[in-house]
ROROVEX-176570 format. One record per residue: residue number from 1; residue in one letter; z, y negated, x of N, C-alpha, C, O in turn. Coordinates in pm, whole numbers. Example, Ala and Ser with C-alpha at 12.3 -4.5 7.8 and 13.67 -1.06 7.14 Angstrom:
BEGIN
seq/type/n_z/n_y/n_x/ca_z/ca_y/ca_x/c_z/c_y/c_x/o_z/o_y/o_x
1/a/780/569/1319/780/450/1230/780/330/1320/846/332/1424 $
2/s/708/225/1285/714/106/1367/787/-3/1290/804/-114/1341 $
REM end
This chain:
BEGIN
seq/type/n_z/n_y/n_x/ca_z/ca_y/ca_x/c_z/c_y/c_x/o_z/o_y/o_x
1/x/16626/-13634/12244/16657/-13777/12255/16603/-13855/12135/16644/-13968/12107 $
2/x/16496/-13781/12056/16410/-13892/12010/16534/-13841/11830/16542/-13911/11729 $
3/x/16581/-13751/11845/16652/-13687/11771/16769/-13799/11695/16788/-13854/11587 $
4/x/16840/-13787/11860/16983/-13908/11849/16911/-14043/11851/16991/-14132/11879 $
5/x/16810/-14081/11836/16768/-14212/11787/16745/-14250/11660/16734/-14362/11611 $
6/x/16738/-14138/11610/16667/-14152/11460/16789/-14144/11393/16819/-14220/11302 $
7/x/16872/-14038/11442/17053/-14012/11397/17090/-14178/11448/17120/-14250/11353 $
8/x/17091/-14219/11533/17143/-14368/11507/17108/-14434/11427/17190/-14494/11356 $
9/x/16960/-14447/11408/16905/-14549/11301/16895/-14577/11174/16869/-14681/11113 $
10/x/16928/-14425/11129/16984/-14397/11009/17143/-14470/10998/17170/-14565/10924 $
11/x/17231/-14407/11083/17342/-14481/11077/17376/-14619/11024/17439/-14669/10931 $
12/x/17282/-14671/11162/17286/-14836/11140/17241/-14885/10965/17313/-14935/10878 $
13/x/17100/-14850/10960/17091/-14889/10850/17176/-14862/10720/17225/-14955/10656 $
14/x/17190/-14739/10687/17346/-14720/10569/17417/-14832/10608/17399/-14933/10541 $
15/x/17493/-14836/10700/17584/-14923/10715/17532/-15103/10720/17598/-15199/10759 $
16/x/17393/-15099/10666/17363/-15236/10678/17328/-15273/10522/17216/-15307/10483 $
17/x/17414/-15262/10463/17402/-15244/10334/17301/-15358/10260/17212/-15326/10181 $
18/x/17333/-15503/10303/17221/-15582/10273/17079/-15541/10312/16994/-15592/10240 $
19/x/17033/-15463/10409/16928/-15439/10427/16884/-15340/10351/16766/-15329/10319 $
20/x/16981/-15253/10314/16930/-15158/10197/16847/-15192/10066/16737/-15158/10021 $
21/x/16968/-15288/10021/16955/-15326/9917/16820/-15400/9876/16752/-15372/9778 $
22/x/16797/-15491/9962/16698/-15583/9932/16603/-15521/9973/16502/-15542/9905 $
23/x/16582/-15411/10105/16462/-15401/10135/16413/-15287/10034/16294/-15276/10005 $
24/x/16511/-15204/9984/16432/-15060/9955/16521/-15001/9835/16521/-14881/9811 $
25/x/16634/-15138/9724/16653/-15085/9638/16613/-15209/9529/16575/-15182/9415 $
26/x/16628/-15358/9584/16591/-15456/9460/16492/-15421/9404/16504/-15403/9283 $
27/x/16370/-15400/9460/16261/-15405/9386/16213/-15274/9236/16135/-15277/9141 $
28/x/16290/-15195/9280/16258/-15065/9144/16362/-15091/9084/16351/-15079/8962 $
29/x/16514/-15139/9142/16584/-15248/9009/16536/-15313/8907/16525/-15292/8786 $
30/x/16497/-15442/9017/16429/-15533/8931/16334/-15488/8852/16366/-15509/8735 $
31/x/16213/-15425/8862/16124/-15353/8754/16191/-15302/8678/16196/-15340/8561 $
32/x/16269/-15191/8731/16350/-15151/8583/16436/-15280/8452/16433/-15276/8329 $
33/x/16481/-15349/8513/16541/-15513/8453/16422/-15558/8342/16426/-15565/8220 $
34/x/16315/-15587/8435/16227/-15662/8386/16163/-15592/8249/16114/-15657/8156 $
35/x/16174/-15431/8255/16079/-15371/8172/16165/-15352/8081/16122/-15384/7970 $
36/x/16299/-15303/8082/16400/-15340/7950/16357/-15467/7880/16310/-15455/7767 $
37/x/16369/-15603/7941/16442/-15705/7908/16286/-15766/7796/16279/-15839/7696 $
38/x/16171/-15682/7889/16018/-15734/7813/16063/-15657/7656/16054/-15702/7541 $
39/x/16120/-15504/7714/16086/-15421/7556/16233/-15523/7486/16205/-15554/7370 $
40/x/16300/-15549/7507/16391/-15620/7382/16315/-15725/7379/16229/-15716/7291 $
41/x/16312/-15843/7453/16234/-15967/7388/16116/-15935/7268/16115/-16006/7167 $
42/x/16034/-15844/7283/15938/-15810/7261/15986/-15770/7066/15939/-15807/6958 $
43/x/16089/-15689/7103/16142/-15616/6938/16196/-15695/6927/16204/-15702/6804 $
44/x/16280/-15821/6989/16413/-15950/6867/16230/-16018/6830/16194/-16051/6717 $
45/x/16158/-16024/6929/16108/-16194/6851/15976/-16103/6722/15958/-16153/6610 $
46/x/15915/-15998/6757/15837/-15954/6627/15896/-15876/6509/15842/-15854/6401 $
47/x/16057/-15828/6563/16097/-15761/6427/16055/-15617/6364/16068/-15564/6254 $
48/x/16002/-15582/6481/15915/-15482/6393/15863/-15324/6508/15817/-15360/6617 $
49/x/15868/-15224/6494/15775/-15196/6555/15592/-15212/6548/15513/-15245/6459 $
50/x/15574/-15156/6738/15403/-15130/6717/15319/-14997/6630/15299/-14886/6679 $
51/x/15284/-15032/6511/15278/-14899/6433/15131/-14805/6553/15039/-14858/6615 $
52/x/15167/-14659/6543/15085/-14588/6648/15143/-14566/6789/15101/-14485/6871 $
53/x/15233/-14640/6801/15250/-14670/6999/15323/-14511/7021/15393/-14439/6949 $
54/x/15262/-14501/7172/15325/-14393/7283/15401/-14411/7363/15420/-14530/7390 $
55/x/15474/-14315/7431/15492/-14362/7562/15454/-14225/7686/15512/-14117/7691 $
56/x/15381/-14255/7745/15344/-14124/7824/15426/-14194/7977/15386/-14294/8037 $
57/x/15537/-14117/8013/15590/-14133/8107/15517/-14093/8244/15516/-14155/8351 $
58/x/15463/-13988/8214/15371/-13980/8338/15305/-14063/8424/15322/-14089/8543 $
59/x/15209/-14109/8324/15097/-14182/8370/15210/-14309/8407/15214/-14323/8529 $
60/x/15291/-14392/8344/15350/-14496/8418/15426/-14504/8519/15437/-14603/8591 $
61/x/15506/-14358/8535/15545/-14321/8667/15461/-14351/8792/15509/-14403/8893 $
62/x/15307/-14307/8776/15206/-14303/8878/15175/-14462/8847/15171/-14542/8940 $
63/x/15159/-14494/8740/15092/-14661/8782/15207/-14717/8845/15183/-14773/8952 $
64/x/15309/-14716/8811/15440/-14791/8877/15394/-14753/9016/15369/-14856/9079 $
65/x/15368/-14609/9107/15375/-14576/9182/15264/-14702/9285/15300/-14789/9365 $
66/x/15137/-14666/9240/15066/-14720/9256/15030/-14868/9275/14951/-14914/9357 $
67/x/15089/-14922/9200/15138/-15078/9239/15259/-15137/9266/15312/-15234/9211 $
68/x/15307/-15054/9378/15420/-15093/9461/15389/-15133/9582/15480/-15170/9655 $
69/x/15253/-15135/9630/15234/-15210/9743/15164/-15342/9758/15078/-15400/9824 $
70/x/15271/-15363/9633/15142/-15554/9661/15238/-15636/9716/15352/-15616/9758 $
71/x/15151/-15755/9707/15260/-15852/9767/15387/-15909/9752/15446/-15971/9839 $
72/x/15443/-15877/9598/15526/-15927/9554/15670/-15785/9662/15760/-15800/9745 $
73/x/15620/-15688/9604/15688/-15538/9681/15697/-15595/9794/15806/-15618/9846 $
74/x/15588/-15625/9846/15602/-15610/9979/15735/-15705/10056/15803/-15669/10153 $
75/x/15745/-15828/9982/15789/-15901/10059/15933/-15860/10082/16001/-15905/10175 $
76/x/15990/-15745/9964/16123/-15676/10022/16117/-15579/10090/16228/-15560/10139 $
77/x/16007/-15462/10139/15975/-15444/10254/16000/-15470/10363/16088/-15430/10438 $
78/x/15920/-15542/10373/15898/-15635/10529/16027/-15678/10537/16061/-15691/10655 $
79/x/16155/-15719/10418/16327/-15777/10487/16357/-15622/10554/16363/-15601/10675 $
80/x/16373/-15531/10462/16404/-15404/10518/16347/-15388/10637/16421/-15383/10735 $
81/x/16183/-15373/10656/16165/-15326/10783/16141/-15439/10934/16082/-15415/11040 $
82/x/16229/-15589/10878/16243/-15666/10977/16394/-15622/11048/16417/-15612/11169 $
83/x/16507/-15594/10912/16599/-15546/10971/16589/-15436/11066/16605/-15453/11187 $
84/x/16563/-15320/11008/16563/-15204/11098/16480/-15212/11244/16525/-15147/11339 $
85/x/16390/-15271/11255/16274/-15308/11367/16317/-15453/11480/16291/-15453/11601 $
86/x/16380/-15554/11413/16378/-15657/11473/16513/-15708/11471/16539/-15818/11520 $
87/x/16630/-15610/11400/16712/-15695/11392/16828/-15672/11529/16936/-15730/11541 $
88/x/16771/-15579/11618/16800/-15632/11779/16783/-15730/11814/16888/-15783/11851 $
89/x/16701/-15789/11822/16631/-15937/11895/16747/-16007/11828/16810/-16074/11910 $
90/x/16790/-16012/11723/16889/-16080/11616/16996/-16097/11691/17028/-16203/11746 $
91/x/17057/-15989/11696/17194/-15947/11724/17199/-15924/11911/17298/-15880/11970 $
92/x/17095/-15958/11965/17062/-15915/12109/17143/-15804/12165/17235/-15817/12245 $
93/x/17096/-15692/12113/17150/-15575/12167/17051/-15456/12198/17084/-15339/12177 $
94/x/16933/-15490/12246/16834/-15449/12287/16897/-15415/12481/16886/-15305/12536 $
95/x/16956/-15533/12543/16987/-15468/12629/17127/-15392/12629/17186/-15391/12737 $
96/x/17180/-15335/12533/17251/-15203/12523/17224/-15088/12525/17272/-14993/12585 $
97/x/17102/-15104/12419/17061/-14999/12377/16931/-14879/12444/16910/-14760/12419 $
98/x/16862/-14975/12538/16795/-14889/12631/16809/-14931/12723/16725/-15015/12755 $
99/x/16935/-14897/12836/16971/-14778/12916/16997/-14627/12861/17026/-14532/12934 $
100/x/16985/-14623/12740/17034/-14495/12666/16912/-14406/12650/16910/-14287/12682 $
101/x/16813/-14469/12601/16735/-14375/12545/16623/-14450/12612/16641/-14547/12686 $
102/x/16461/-14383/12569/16350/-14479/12613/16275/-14542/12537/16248/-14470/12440 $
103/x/16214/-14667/12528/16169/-14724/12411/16094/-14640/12396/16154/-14598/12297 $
104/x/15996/-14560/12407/15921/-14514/12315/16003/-14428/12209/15949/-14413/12100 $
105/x/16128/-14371/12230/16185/-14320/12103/16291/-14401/12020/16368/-14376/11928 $
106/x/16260/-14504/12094/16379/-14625/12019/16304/-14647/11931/16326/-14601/11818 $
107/x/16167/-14741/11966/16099/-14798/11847/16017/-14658/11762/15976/-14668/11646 $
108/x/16012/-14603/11798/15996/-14487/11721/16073/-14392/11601/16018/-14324/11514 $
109/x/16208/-14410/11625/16306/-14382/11579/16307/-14508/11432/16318/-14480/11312 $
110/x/16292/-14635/11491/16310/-14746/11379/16192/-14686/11276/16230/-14647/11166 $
111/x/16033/-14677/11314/15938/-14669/11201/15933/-14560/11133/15837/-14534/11060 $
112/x/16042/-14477/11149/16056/-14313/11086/16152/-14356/11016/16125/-14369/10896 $
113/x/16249/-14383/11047/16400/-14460/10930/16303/-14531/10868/16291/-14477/10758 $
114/x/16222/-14628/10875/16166/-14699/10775/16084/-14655/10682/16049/-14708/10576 $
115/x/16045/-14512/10751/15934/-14457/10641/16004/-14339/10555/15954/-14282/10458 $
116/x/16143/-14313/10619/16211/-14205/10512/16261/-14314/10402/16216/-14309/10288 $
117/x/16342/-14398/10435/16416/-14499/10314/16240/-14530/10199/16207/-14489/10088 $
118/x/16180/-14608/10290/16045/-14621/10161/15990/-14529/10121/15920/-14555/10023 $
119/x/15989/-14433/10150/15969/-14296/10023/16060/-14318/9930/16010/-14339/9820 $
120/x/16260/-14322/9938/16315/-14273/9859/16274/-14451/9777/16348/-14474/9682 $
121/x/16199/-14531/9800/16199/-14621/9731/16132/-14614/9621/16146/-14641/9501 $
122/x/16011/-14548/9732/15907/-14508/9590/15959/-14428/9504/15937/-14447/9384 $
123/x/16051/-14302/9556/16086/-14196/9436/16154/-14309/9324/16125/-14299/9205 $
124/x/16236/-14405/9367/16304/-14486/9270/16226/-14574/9192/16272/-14599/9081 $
125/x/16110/-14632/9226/16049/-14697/9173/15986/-14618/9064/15940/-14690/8976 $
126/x/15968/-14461/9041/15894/-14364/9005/15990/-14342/8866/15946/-14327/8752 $
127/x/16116/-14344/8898/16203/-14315/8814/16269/-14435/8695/16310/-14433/8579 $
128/x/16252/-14524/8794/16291/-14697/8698/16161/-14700/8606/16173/-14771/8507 $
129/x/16055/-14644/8620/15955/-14671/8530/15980/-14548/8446/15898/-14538/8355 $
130/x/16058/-14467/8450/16068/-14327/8371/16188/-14367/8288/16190/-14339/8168 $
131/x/16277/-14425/8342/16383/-14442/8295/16361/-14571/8143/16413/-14577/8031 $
132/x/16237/-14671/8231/16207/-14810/8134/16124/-14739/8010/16120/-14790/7898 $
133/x/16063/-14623/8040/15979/-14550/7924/16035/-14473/7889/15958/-14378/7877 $
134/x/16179/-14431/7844/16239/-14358/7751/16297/-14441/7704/16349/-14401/7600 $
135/x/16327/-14583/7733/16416/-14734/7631/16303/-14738/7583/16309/-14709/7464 $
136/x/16222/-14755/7610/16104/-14831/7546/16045/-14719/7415/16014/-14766/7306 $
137/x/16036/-14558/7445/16014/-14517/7345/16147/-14538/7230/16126/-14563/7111 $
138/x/16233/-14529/7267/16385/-14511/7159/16394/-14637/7077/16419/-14637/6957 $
139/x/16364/-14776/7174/16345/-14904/7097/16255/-14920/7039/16276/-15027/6981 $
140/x/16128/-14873/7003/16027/-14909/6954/16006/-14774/6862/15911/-14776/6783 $
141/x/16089/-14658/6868/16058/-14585/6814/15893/-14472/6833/15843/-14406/6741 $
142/x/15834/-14482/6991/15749/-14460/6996/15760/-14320/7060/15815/-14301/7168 $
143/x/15709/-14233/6992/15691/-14077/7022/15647/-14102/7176/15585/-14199/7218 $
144/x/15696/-13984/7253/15657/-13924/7414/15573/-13832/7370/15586/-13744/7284 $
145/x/15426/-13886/7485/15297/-13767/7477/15320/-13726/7588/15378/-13785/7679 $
146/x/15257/-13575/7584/15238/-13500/7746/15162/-13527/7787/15173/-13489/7904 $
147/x/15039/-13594/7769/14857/-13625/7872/14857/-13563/7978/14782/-13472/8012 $
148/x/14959/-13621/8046/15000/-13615/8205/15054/-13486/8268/15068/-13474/8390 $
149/x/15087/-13383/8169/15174/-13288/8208/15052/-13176/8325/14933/-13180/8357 $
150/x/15165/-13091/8351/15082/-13021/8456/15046/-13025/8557/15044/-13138/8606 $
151/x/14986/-12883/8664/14942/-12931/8785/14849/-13059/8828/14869/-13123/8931 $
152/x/14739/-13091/8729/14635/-13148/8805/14711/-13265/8820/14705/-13334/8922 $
153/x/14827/-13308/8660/14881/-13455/8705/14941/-13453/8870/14897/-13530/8955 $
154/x/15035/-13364/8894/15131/-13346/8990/15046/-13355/9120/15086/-13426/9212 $
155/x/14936/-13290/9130/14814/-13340/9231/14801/-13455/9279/14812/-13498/9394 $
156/x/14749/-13552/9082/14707/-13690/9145/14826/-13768/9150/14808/-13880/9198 $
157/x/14941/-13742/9114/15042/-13779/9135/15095/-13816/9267/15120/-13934/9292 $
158/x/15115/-13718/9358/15135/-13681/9466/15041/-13727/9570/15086/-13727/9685 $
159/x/14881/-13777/9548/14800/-13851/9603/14835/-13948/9607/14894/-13996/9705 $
160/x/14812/-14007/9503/14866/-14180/9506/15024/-14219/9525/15062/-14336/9529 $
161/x/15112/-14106/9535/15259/-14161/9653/15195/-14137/9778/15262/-14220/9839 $
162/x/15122/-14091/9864/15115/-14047/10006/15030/-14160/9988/15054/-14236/10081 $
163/x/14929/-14216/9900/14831/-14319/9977/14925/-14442/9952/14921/-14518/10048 $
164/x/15005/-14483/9853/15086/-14597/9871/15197/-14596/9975/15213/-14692/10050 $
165/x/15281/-14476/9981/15303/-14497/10115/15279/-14535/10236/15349/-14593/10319 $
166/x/15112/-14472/10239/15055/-14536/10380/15008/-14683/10366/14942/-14731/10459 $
167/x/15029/-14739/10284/15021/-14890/10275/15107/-14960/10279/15098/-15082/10283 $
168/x/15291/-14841/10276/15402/-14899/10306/15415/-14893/10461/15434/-14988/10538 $
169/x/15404/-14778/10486/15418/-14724/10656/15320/-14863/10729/15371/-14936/10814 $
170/x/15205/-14878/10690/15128/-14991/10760/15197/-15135/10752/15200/-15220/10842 $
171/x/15258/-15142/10607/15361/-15310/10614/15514/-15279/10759/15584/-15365/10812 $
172/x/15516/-15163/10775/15623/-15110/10843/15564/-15159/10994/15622/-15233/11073 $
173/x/15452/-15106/11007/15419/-15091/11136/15397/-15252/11176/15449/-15294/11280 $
174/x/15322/-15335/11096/15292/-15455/11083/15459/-15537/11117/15484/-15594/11223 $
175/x/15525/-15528/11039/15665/-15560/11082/15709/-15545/11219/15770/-15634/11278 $
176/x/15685/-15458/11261/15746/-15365/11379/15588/-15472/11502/15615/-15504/11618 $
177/x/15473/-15497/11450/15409/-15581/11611/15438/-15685/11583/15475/-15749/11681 $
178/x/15443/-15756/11464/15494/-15882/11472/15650/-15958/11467/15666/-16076/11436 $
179/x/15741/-15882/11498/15865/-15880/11510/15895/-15856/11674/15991/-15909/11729 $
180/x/15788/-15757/11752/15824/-15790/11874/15768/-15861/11968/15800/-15858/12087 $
181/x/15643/-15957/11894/15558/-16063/11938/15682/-16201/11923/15701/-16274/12020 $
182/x/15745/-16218/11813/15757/-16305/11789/15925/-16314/11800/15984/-16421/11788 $
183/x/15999/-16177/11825/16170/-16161/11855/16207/-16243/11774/16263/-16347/11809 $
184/x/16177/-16204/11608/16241/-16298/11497/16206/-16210/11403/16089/-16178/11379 $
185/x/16364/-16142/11310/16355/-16137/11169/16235/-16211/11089/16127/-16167/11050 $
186/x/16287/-16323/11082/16234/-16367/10994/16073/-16425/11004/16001/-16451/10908 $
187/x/16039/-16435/11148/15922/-16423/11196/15835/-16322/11127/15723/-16349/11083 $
188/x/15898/-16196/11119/15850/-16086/11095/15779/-16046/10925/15681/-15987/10879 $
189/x/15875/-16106/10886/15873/-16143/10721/15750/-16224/10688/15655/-16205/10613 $
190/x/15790/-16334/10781/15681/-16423/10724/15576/-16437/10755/15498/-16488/10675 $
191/x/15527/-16389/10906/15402/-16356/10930/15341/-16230/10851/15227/-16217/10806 $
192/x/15432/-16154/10847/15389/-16025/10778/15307/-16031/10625/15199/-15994/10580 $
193/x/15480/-16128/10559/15389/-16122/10394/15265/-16213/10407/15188/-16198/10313 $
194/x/15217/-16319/10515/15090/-16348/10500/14987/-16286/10481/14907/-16290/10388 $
195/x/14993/-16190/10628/14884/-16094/10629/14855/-15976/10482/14753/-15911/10459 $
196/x/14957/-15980/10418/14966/-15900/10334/14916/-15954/10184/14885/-15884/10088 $
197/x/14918/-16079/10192/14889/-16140/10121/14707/-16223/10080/14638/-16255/9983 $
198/x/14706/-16223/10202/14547/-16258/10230/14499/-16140/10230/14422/-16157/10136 $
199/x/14481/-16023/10263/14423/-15902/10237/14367/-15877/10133/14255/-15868/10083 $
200/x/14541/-15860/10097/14508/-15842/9884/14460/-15922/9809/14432/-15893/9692 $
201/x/14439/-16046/9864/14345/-16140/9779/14198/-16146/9807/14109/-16165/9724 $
202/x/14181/-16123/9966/14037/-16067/10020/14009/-15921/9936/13899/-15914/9882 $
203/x/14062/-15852/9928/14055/-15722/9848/14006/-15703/9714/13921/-15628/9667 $
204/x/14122/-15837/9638/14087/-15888/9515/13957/-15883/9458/13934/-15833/9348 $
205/x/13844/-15950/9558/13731/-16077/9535/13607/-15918/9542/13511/-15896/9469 $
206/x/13653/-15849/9637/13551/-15724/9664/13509/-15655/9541/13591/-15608/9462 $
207/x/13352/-15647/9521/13356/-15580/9385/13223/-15476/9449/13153/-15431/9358 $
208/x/13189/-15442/9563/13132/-15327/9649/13152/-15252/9757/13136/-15313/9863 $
209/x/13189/-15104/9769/13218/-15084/9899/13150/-15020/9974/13085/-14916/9959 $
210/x/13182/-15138/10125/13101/-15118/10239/13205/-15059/10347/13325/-15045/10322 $
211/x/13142/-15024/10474/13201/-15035/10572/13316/-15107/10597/13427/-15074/10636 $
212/x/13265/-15213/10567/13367/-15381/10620/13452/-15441/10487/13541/-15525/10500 $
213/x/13417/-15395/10378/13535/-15398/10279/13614/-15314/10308/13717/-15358/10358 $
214/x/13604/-15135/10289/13652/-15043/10362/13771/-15080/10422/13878/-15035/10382 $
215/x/13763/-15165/10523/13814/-15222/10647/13922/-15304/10559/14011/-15337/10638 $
216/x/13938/-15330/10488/14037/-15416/10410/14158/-15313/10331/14136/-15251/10227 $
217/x/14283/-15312/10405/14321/-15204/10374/14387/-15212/10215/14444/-15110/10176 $
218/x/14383/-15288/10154/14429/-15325/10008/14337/-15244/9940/14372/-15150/9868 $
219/x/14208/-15283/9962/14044/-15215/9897/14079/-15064/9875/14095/-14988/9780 $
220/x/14083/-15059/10085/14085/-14894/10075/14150/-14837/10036/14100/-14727/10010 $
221/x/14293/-14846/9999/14377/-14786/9913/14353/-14802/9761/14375/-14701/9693 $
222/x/14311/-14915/9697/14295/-14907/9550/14147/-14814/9561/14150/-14730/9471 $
223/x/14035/-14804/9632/13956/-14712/9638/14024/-14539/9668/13992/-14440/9603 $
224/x/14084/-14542/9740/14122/-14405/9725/14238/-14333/9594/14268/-14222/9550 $
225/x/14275/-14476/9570/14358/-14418/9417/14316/-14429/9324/14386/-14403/9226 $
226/x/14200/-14465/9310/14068/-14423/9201/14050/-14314/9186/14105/-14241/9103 $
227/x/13961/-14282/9273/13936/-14124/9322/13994/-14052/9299/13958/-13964/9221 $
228/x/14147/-14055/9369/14234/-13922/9324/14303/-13939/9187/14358/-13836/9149 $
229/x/14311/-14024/9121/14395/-14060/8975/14262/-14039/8885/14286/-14030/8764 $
230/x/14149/-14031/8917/14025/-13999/8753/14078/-13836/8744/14157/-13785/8823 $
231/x/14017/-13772/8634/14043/-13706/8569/13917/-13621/8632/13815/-13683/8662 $
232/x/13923/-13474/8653/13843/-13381/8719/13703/-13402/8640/13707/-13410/8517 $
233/x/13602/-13410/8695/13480/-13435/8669/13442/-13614/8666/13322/-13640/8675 $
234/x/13496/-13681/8659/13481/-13838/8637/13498/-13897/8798/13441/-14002/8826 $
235/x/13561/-13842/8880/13532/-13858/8994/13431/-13949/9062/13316/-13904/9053 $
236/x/13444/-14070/9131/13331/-14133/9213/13339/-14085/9327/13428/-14015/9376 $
237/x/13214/-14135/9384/13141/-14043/9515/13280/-14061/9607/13358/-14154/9621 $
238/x/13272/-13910/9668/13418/-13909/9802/13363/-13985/9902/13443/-13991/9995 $
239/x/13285/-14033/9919/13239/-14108/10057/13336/-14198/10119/13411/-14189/10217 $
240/x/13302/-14328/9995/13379/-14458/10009/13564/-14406/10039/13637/-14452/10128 $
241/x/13600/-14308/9942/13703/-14236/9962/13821/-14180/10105/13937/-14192/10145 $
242/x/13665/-14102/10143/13678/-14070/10254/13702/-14180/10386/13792/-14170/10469 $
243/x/13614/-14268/10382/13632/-14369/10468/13716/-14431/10438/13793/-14435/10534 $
244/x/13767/-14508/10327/13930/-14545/10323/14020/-14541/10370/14090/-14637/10404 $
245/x/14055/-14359/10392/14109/-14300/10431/14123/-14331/10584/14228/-14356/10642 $
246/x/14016/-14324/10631/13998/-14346/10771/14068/-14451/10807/14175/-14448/10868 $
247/x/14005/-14554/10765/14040/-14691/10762/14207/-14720/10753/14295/-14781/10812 $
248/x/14198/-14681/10703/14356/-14676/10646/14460/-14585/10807/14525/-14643/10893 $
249/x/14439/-14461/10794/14471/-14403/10902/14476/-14514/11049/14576/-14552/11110 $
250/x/14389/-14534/11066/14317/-14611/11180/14420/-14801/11190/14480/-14844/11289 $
251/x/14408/-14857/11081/14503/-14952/11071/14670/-14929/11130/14738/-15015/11186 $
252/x/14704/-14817/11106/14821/-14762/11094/14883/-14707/11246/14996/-14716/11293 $
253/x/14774/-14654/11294/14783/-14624/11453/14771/-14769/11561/14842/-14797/11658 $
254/x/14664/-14840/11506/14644/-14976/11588/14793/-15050/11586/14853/-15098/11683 $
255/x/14828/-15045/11475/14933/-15170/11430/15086/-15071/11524/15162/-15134/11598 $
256/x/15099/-14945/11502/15168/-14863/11538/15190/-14872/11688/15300/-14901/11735 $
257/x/15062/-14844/11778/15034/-14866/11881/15025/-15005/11989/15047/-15011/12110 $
258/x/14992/-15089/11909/15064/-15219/11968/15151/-15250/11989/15186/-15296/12098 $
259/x/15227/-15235/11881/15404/-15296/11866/15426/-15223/11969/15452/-15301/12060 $
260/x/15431/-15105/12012/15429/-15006/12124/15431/-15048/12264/15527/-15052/12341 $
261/x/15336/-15071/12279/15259/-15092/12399/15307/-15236/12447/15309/-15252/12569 $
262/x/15341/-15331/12378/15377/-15443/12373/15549/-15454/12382/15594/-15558/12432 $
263/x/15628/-15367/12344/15744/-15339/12340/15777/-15316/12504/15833/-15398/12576 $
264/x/15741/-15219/12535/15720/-15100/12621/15741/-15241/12780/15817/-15241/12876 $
265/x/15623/-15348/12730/15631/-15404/12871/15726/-15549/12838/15744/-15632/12927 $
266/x/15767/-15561/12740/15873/-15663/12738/16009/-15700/12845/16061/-15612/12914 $
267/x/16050/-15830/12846/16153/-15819/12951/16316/-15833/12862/16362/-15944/12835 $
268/x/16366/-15744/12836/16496/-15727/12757/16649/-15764/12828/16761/-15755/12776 $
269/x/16626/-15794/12919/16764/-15795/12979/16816/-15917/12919/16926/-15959/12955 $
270/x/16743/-15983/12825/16844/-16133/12812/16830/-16105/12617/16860/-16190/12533 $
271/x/16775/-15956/12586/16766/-15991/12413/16926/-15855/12420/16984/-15822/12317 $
REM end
């Protein structure tokens, strides 16, 4: 059952093409746009190349990676995962849709569609920065270094997509309690990019970690993509790391588990 829910939700969404677009393809567009349009402005107005310059695709692949969960990202997110999550309440077809199946694999079904599409976002976001660093070497004439090549990159590589993901999956889940608190798209959006927004600026200001910074899941993720992105031996203590992690995990189940639990006892016969 929980099978043909997820086979629906996929459906729906393809076929919701605005929700695609904005939630989980504008944004590694637009970066890609933006990072052309910097490297030409950049060569009409100095004329010249930067004598020395690189371009190590690697490493910007992973920073691109890596700062895809801020607020600006986020806020096409949260359209995507208001559609997929809330956009029953929208369209009131919540009471269609379970007599069929049971909410726990309905809304379950939505935060798995939401977390396969934001992977392939990140892969795209991974690639618009690969794609902006081979214009950028050809226009500027700047040789490609390997730094990055190899297993250990592909390691920390592969760290910091699973930990930005889980800072996508958490804007997901966040979408998904406050979308069925509030039976509004756009509710969902906008309460959402708050919280997302005050975090990362509480996050911002943190320059020690405790327990209760920890607890700030912006922190704990730029703390754990420290960690796994230094270079073998430069490493800071796994502690703070470790607890991040937690933290992070732990955000993700609460926020997960509410929308849940809160779903679960709603009265639908009139959404």
């Amino acid at each position: 059952m929980l099978a043909d829910a997820i086979a629906a939700e996929r459906f729906r969404l393809i076929r919701d093409r605005t929700a695609v677009f904005w939630g989980f393809l504008f944004a590694p567009l637009a970066s890609l746009l933006f990072s052309l349009a910097g490297d030409i402005f950049v060569r009409l107005a100095f004329h010249k190349t930067i004598p020395g310059a690189t371009t190590d695709l690697a490493n910007r692949a992973m920073g691109a990676v890596a700062g895809a969960s801020g607020p600006v990202t986020a806020l096409f997110l949260l359209i995507g995962a208001a559609a997929i999550v809330a956009g029953d309440y929208r369209w009131e077809s919540w009471r269609l849709v379970t007599p069929r199946n049971s909410r726990l694999n309905l809304l379950a079904a939505k935060l798995i569609v939401f977390a396969e599409a934001s992977a392939w976002s990140l892969l795209l976001t991974a690639l618009a920065s690969v794609l902006g660093g081979l214009f950028s070497s050809v226009l500027n004439a700047a040789p490609l270094v390997g730094s990055g090549a190899g297993s250990a990159f592909l390691g920390q590589f592969a760290g910091v997509f699973l930990i930005t993901w889980l800072e996508v999956l958490m804007i997901g889940a966040l979408a998904a309690l406050v979308g069925v608190v509030t039976r509004s798209t756009m509710g969902a959006v906008i309460a959402g990019l708050v919280v997302v927004v005050v975090q990362s600026t509480a996050a911002a200001a943190v320059q020690a970690a405790s327990w209760k910074t920890l607890a700030i899941p912006a922190y704990a993720a730029r703390t754990l993509k420290t960690f796994v992105a230094a270079p073998e031996g430069f490493r800071p203590d796994a502690g703070p790391a470790g607890l991040g992690l937690v933290m992070l995990l732990a955000w993700l189940v609460v926020l997960a588990v509410g929308a849940l639990v809160l779903f679960r006892r709603q009265d639908l016969t009139k959404e």
